[in-house]
N, C-alpha and C positions, 0 to 999 in steps of 0.2 A: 348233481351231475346233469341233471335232464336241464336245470337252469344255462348253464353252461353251455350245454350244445345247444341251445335255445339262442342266446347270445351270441355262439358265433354264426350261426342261420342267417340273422337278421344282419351283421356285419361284412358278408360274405355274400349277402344275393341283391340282385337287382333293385329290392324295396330301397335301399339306401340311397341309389341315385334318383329314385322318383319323390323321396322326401328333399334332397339337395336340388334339383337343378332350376327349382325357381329362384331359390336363395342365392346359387352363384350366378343365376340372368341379371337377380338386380343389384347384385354388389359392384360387377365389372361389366365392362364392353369390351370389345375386342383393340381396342386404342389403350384401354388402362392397361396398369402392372396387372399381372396375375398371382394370385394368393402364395404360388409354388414358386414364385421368382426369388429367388437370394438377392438381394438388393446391398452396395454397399453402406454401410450405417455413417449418420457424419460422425464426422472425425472432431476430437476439438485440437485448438492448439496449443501448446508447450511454452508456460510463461517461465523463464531462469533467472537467475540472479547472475550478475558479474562473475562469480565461481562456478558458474554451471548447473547448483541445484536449482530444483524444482521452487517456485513461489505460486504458485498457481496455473490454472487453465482459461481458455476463452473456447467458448463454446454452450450451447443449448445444453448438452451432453457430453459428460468427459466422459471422454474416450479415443484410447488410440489402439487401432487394429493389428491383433499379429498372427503371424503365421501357425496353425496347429503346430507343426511339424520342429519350432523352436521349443517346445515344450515337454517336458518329462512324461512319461506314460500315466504316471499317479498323479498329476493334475487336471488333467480330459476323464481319468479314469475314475477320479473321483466324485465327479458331474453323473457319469455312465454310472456307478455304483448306485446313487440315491435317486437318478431323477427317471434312470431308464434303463436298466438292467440288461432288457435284450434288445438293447439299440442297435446291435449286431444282426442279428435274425430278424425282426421285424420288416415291415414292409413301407414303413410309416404311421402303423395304428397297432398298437400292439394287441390284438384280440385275447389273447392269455390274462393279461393284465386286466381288460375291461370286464371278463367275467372274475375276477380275481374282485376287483374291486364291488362289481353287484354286489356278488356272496356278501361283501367283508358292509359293506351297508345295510343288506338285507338284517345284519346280525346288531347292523348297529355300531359300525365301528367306518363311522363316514372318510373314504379316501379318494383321489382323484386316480385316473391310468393314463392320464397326456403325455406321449412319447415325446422327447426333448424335439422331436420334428415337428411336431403338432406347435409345442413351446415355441419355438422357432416362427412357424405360420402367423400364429397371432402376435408373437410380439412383433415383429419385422413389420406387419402389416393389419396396425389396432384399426384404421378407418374400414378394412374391408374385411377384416374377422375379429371381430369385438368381443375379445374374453370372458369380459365382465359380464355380457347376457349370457345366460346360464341357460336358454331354450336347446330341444334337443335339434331345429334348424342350423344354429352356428355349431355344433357340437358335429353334426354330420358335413355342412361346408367346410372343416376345421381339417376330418378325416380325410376329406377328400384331392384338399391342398395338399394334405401331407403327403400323398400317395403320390402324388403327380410331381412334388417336389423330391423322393427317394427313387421316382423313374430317371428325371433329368439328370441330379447330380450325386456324386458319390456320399458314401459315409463320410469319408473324411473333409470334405467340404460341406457337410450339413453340420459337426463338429463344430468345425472351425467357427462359422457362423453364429451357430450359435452361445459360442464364448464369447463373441465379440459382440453380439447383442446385451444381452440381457440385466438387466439392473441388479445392482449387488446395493445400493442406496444410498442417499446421500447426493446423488446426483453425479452417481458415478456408477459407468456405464462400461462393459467388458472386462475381461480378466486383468487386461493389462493394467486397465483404471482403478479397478480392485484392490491388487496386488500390492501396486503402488500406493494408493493413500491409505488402506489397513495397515498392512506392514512395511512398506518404506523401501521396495524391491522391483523388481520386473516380475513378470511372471513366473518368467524361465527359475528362478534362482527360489521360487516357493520351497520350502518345505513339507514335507508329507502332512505335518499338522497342520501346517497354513493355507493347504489346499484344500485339505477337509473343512477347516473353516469356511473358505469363502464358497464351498458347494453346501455349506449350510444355508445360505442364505436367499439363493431363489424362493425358499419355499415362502419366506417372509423376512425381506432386509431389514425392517424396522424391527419384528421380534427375534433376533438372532445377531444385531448387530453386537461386534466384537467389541466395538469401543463403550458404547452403554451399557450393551447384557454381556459382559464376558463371561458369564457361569452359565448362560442359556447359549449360549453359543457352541462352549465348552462342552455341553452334553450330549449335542446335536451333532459337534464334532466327532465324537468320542466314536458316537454309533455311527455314524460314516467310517469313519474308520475300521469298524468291525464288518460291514460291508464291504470295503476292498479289497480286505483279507476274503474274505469268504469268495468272492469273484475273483482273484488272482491278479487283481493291480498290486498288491503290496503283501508281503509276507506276515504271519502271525508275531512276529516279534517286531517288526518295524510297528504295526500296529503299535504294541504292548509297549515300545519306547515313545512313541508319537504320544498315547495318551498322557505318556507323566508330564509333557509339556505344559506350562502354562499359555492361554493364550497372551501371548504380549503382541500388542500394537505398536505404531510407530509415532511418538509423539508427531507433534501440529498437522497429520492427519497426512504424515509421509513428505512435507514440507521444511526445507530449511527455516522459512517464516510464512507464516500468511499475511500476505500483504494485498488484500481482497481491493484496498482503495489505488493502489498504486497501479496493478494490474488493470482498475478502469481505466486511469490515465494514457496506461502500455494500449489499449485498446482504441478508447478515441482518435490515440494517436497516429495508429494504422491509420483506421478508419479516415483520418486525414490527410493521409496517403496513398487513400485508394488502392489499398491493400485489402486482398479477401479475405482476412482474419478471422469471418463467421465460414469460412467455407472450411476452414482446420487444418490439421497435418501441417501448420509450421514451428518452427523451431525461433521462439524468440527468445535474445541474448539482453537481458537487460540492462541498466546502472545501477541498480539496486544492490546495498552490502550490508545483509543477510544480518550481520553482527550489529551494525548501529540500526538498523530498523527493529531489532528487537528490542537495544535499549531504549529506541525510544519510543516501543509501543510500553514498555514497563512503567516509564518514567510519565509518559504521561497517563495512563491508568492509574499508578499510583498515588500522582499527584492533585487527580480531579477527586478519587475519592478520598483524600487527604483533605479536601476541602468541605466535601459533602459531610463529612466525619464534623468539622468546627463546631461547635457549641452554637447556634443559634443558626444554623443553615436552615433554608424556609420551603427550599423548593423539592420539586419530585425527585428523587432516587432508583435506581432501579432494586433496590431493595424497599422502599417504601410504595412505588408505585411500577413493579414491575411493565407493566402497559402502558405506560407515559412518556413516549421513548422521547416525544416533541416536547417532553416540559423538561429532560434533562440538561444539565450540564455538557458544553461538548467543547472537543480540543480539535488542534491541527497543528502539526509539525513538519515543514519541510527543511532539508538539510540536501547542502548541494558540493559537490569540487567548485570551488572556486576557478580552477584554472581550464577544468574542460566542460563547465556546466552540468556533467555526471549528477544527478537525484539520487542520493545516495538512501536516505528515504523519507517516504512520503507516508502521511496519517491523516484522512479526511473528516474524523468521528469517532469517539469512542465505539461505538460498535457496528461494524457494517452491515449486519444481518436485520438490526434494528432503524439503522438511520441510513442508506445507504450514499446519499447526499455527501459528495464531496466535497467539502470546505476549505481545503487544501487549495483546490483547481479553482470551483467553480464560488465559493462565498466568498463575498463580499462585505466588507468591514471595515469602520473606523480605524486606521492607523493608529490615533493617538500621536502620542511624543514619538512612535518607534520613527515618523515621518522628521523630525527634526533636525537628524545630522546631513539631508538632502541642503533643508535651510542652510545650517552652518558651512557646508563646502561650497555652496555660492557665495557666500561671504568670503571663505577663504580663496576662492576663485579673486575676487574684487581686491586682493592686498588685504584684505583683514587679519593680521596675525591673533594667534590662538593667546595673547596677551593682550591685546587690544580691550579697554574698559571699556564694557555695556552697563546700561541702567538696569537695574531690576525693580521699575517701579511703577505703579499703576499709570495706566495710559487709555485713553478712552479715543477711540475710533469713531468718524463717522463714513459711512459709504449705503449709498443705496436705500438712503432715508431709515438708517441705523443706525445704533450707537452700540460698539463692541467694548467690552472691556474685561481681556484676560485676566484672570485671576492663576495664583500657584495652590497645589493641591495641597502646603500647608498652610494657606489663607496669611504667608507672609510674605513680605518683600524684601529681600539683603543689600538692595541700596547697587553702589558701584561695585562690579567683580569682572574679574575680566572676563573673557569669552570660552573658558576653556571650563573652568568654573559654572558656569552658569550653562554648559552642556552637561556635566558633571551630575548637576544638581537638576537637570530640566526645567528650567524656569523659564516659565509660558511668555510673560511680558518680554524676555530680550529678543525668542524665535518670533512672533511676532514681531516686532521694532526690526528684524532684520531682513522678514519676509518685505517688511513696509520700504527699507532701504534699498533693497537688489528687487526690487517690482516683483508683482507676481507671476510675472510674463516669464521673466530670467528663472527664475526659481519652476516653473512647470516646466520651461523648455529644459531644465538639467533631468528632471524628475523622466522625462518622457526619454532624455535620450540614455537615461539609466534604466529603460525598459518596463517601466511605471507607463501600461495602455490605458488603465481605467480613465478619463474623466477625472481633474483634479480643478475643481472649481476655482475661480481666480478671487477669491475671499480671505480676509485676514485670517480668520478659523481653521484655513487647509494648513496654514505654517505650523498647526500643531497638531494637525492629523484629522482633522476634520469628515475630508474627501474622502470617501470609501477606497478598497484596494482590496487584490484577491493575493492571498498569504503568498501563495509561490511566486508572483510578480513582484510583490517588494523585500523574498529572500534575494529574487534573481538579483534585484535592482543592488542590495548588499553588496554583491558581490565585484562592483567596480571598484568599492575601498577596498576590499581583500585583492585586487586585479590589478592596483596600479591606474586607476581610472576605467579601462573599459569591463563594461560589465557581458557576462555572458548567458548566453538564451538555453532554459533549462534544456534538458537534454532524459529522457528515458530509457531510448533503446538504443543498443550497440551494432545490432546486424539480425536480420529476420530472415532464417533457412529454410529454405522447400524440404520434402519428404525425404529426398535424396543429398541433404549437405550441399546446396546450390544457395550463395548468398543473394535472396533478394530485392535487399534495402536496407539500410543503414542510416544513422543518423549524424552528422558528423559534428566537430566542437564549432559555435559559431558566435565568435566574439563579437560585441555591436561596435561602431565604432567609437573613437575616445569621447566620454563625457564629461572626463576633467585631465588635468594634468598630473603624471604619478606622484609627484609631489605634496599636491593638494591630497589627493587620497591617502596618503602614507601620514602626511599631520591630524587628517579624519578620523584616523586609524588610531593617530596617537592617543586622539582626545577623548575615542569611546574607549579607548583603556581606562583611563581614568575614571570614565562611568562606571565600570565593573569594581577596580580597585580601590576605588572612595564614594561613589556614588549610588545612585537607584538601583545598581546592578549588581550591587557588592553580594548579594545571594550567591552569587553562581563560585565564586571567592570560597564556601565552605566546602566543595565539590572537589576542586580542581587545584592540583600542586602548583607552590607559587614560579615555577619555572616556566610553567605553561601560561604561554599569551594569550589572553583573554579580551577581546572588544566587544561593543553592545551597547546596544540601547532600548530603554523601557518603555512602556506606552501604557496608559490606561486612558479610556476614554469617559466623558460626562457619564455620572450617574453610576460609575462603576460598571459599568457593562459589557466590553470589552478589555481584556488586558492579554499583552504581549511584552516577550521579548526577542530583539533579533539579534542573533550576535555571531563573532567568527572567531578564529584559529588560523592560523599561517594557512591551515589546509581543509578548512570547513567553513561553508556558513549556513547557521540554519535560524529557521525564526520558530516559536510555540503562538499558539493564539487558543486562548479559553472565551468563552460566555455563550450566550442560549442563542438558539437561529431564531427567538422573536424575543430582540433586545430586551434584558431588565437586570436590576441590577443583580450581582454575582452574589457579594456579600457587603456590607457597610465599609467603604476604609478599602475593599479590594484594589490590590494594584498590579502591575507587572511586574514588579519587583519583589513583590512578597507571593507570587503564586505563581508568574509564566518562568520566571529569570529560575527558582529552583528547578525546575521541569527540564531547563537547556541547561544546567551542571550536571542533574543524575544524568541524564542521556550522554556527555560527555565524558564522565567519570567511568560510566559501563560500556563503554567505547572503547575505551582503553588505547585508543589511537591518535588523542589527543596530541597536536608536534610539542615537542620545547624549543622548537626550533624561532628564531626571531624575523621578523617582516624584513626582508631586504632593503636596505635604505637606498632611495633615488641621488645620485649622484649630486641633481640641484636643492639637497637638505641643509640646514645650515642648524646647528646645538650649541646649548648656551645655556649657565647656568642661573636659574634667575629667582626671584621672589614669587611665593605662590600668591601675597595675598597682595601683593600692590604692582604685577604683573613687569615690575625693574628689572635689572642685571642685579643678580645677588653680590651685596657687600660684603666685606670681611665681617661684617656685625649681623650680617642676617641670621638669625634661629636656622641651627639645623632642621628643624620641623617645616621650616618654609623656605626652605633652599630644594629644588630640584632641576631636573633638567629639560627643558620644550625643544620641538622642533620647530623651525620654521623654515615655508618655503623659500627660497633664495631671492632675498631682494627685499622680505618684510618683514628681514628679522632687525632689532634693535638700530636704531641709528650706530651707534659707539663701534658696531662692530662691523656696519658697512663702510665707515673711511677708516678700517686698519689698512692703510698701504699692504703689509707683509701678508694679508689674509688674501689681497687681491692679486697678487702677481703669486700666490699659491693654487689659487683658483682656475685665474685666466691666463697666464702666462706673462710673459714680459710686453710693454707695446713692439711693435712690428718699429725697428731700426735701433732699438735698446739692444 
């Protein structure tokens, strides 16, 4: 007892301000914040998916601020329960408590008495009352803010404040921020047990967190709850139901997806429009869909460690070398609408928390062959029909006191094949021979006006992918064969809201203009079918129902080092890209076709939105049924095996069938006096 009133003596008289007021002379001046000021906390802001769920936040600090008064009694009351019992009575320093807690030290049983107002002081304001030192100078400045902060403003705005400060962890900040990524809700909508939960956690977010320690969480729960009963937030049976609760969480941490890389993109991309997106409180509407960015974070996780699994893989793992995040294997998949540019989604790295580098955006990478079918539509640009025999045969370059000479990745050559064929197959010597024939001038200037910015060097080498390219510029550039020619400029966000539902910026669809004629892209189109359904690409074929139209083209570069593939669907294009950010090889024999081309079928398979729908034909297409291996009009003798059907664009298909008279007054009409 005598301890006691001993305690409250010394809390209660003058000595206190003569131990504080050098302490609050040199913390503040009379210009700074004052310890007792409620300051607003930043806010972060609200990244959504096309559906409207949550995909993440931008901000220092998630957190978005709400009103006490939106909130059930047994959620503040449950804070009030564990942290501060007579936060009603008190004056800001709870003097009961601090002899409460002497005694309970003295005896050995070490505990803190910091009124959530105190809580409040220091967390609101760590540069000018510093928790962490443990002197009884910040301990007396601590009390003394507090008291001058319960003069100024009411309980229920010291409450409020302090819900909307304080770390619950994780990097999430306030009730509301809480709420939501523990269990997958607003505040308001907590349950009695999910309330008791997340007032477990000021004491220690790390040792109490629900999604790691759910059994230490659970316990800490338990007895908050028997605290609020006993304080009159909650009744003895709602208790006694609360506990049989299990704590359950909300899977991906209250997220439809976590799309940690996508959400930089959402950010930069402000930030490039001079949007204060670190200032917070807006509401951004992404292109992001929720479902295929999961499959293809699955598809490609699965399929890098499907690789790492191979029999003779040599490099780091994050199970072999946990801490090697720069010696891993790493992937990137973007996937777009073809017709509004929509990102439908985006994958910069297998792991964001480890590598945060996005690859997607900002890496830079050998093409390979994926760069080929650019070649080929200059050619078909120039009357070159998809029939038309190319050599497939060693060729030796000289340029620039050089001597080039492509080789095929099976060290063989097939002699004459036509042009459809020899996309089919990717064979280095015809893209070349055709780079060499449409100049390299023509061939960059289609590449650039298909939205290809990097720098593509005017060398034979670039006609097979030589020339580095960042993965989302040559999805975008795809996407002028899936477009009819013009290609469109990706697109991320839909419309970005102030606090109050006021649309601040939008991004709108923005087609580049034509970089071939629909024609030419619609035969483009035709031919990287062919890649998928006989060709390099035929992987993706084990995936996907043969209704569903399927184009694409594979890539692997020298040495094995990079492999891709990019491909589309009447209503998708997206490309994968695997190897290490400091080029080597992947594995002996890696290609695109046997490691990226599976990765863009599961991701479509688990999509589930794949069209069966077929490519619109352009009015100037001309079909005809012909020979596959000597590129004729099929005979009544041709093998059904090598009987099918090409398209051509209008004007470069077969002689025999440009002087049919009855084809041509079908077409054109009759002459003008006929």
């Amino acid at each position: 007892m005598q301890a006691m009133l001993s305690v409250r003596r010394f809390f209660c008289t003058g000595s206190l301000l003569l131990l504080a007021g050098a302490g609050v002379a040199r913390a503040q001046d009379s210009a700074a914040v004052q310890p007792w000021q409620i300051i607003p906390p930043p806010q972060s802001s609200l990244v959504l998916a096309r559906d409207g769920s949550l995909i993440g936040e931008i901000g220092r600090e998630w957190r978005t601020s709400i009103s006490l008064a939106s909130l059930p009694r047994y959620v503040h009351g449950a804070f009030v329960a564990v942290e501060d019992r007579r936060f009603y009575q008190h004056d800001g320093v709870d003097v009961v408590g601090i002899a409460s807690a002497i005694r309970d030290n003295l005896l050995g049983a070490s505990r803190g008495a910091s009124t959530i107002t105190q809580q409040l002081v220091g967390n609101m304001h760590p540069t000018i009352i510093d928790r962490s030192d443990r002197s009884i100078s910040r301990k007396v400045r601590e009390q003394l803010a507090a008291r001058e902060m319960e003069k100024r403003y009411t309980k229920q705005q010291i409450l409020e404040a302090y819900l909307n400060q304080i770390h619950f962890g994780r990097n999430w900040y306030g009730i509301e921020s809480a709420a939501r990524h523990y269990f997958g809700k607003a505040a308001a909508d907590l349950s009695i047990a999910e309330a008791a939960s997340l007032a477990a956690l000021p004491k220690g977010p790390a040792i109490y967190d629900p999604i790691r320690y759910p059994d230490r969480n659970k316990n800490r729960r338990d007895a908050i709850l028997g605290l609020m009963a006993e304080q009159g937030y909650i009744t003895r049976e709602q208790a006694q139901a609360a506990r049989r609760e299990p704590v359950r969480v909300a899977p991906n941490a209250g997220m439809s997806v976590a799309a940690p890389y996508f959400v930089d993109a959402v950010r930069q991309t402000l930030e490039r429009a001079g949007l204060p997106v670190d200032a917070g409180g807006l509401r951004i509407t992404t292109t992001i869909d929720p479902v295929l960015q999961r499959a293809a974070e699955s598809a490609l996780t699965e399929g890098i460690r499907g690789i790492e699994a191979q029999r003779g893989y040599r490099h780091s793992t994050p199970r072999t070398a946990p801490r090697d995040a720069s010696n891993w294997l790493q992937g990137a998949v973007v996937a777009m609408d073809p017709a509004t540019g929509d990102v439908r989604a985006l994958i910069g790295g297998r792991d964001y928390a480890t590598a945060p580098f996005n690859r997607a955006t900002n890496g830079q990478r050998q093409p390979g062959s994926t760069f080929k079918p650019i070649v080929y539509a200059r050619a078909l640009m120039d009357s070159m029909p998809p029939t038309a025999i190319v050599p497939d045969t060693a060729i030796t370059i000289a340029y620039d006191a050089q001597v080039y000479q492509p080789k095929n990745a099976d060290g063989e050559f097939l002699g004459p094949i036509t042009l459809r064929t020899a996309l089919t197959r990717s064979r280095n010597p015809v893209a070349v021979t055709l780079w060499q024939r449409e100049g390299a001038d023509s061939v960059i200037a289609l590449a650039q006006r298909m939205g290809i910015a990097s720098p593509i060097a005017p060398f034979p080498a670039s006609a097979i992918g030589a020339s580095v390219v960042r993965p989302v510029e040559l999805v975008a550039a795809f996407t002028a064969f899936a477009n009819y020619g013009r290609a469109v400029e990706p697109r991320v966000v839909l419309r970005v809201q102030d606090p109050v539902g006021r649309t601040l910026w939008g991004q709108g669809t923005q087609l580049r203009a034509p970089a071939m004629d629909s024609a030419v892209a619609f035969v483009a189109v035709q031919m990287m079918r062919d890649a998928v359904d006989r060709g390099t690409g035929n992987a993706v074929r084990r995936f996907l129902p043969p209704e569903v139209q399927v184009a694409g083209k594979t890539g692997t570069t020298d040495d094995n080092t990079d492999v891709w593939f990019v491909g589309m669907t009447p209503n998708l294009v997206a490309g994968v890209w695997l190897g290490f950010d400091r080029p080597r090889t992947i594995t002996p024999g890696a290609a695109g076709g046997g490691l990226a081309a599976p990765i863009f079928g599961t991701m479509l398979a688990r999509w589930g939105a794949a069209s069966p729908l077929a490519w619109p034909e352009p009015s100037n297409i001309v079909r005809a049924e012909m020979d596959r291996d000597t590129g004729d009009l099929a005979e009544p003798t041709t093998p059904a095996e090598r009987r099918y059907t090409e398209t051509f664009v209008a004007g470069t298909e077969p002689g025999a069938l440009r002087v049919d008279a009855r084809r041509f007054f079908l077409t054109y009409g009759p002459l003008p006096g006929m």
